[in-house]
KOLMARKE-151685 format. One line per 4 residues: number of its first residue (from 1); their letters; for each residue y, x, z of N, C-alpha, C. Coordinates in steps of 0.02 Angstrom, whole numbers, padded with zeros to 5 digits. Layout:
BEGIN
NUM> A> Y:X:Z:Y:X:Z:Y:X:Z | ...
END
This chain:
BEGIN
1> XXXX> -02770:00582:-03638:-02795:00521:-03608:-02785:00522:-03532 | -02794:00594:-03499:-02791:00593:-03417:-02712:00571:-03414 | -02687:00593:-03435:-02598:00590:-03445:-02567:00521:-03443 | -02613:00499:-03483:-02592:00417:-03482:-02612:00377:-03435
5> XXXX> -02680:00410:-03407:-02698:00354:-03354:-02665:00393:-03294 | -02623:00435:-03274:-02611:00465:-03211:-02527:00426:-03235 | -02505:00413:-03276:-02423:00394:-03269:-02428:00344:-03265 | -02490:00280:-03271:-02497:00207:-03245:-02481:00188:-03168
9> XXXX> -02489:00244:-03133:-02527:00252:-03037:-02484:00300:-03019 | -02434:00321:-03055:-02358:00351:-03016:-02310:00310:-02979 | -02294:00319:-02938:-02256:00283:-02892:-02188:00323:-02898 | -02120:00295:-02934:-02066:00359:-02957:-02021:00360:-02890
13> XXXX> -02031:00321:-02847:-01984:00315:-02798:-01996:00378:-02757 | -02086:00353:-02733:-02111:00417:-02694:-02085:00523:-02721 | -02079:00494:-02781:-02076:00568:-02829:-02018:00583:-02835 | -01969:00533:-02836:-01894:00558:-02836:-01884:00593:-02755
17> XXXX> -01925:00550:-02702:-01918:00574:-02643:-01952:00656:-02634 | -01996:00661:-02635:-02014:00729:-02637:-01955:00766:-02672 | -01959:00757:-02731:-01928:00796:-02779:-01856:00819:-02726 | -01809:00769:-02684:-01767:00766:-02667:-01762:00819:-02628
21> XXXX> -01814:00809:-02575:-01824:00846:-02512:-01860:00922:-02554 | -01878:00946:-02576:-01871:01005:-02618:-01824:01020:-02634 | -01780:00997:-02651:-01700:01009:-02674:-01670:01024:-02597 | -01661:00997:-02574:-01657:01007:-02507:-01670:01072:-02475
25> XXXX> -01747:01095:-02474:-01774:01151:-02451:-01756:01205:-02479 | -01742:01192:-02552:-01703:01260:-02586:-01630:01255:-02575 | -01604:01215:-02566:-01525:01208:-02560:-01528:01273:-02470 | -01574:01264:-02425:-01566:01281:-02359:-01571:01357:-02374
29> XXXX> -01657:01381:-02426:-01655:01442:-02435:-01623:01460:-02461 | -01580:01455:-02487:-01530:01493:-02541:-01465:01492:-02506 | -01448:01448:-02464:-01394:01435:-02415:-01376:01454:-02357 | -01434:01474:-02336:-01446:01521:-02262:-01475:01569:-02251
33> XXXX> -01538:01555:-02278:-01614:01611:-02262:-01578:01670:-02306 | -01578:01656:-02370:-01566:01731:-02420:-01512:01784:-02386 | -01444:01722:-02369:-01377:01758:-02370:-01401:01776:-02317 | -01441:01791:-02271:-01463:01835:-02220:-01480:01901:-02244
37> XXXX> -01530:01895:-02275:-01557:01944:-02319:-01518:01952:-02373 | -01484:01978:-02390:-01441:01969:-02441:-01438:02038:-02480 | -01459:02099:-02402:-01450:02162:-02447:-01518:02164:-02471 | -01586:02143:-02443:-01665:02139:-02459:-01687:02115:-02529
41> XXXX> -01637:02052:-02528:-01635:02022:-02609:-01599:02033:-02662 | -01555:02089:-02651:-01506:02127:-02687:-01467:02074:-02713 | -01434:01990:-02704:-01410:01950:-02719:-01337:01945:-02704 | -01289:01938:-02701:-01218:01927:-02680:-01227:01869:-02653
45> XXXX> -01185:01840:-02605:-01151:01786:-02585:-01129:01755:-02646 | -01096:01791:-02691:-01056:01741:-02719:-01100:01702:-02788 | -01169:01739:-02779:-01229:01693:-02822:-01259:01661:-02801 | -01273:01674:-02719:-01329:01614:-02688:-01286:01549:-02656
49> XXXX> -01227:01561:-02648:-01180:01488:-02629:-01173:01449:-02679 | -01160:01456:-02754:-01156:01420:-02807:-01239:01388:-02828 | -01270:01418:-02806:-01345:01406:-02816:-01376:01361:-02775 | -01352:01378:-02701:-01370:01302:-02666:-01338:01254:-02673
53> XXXX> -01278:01248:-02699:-01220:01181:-02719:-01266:01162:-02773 | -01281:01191:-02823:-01335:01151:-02878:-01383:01099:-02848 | -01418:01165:-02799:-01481:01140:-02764:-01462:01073:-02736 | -01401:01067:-02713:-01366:00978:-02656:-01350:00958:-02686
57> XXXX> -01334:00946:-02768:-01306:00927:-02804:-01375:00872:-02831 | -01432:00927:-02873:-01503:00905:-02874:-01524:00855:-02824 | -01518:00874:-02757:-01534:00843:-02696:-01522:00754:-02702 | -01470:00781:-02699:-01419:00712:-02688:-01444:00665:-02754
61> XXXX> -01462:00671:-02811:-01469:00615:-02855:-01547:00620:-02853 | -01582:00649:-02837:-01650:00622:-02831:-01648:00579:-02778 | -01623:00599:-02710:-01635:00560:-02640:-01603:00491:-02690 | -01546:00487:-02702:-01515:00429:-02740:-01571:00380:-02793
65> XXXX> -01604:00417:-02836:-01632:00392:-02896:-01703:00350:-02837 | -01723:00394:-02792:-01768:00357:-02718:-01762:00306:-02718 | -01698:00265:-02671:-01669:00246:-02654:-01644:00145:-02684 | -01638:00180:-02774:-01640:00119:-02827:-01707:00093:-02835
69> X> -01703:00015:-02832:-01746:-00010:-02877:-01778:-00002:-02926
END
């Protein structure tokens, strides 16, 4: 019942926006911050660059889905 009355009073624009800018923030950590740290996170380059392209990929159609009517 809470479920139903909380998806009446969602605003999806606002939520695609967040959602976007989270995509965003992980696209940066995974894109910059880690490959700094790279030996700390025991990660390669060649896993955290394909990982933030997801992340801008994500980015990009939420900011988009924002954006629509």
């Amino acid at each position: 019942m809470l479920f139903r009355f909380t998806l009446k009073y969602i605003n999806y624009k606002k939520l695609f926006l967040v959602d976007g800018v989270g995509a965003m923030t992980s696209a940066a950590m995974l894109g910059v911050v880690l490959v700094k740290f790279e030996g700390t996170f025991a990660m390669p380059h060649s896993v955290l660059y394909p990982l933030s392209f997801i992340a801008c990929i994500f980015s990009i159609y939420s900011l988009i889905c924002s954006r629509i009517k």
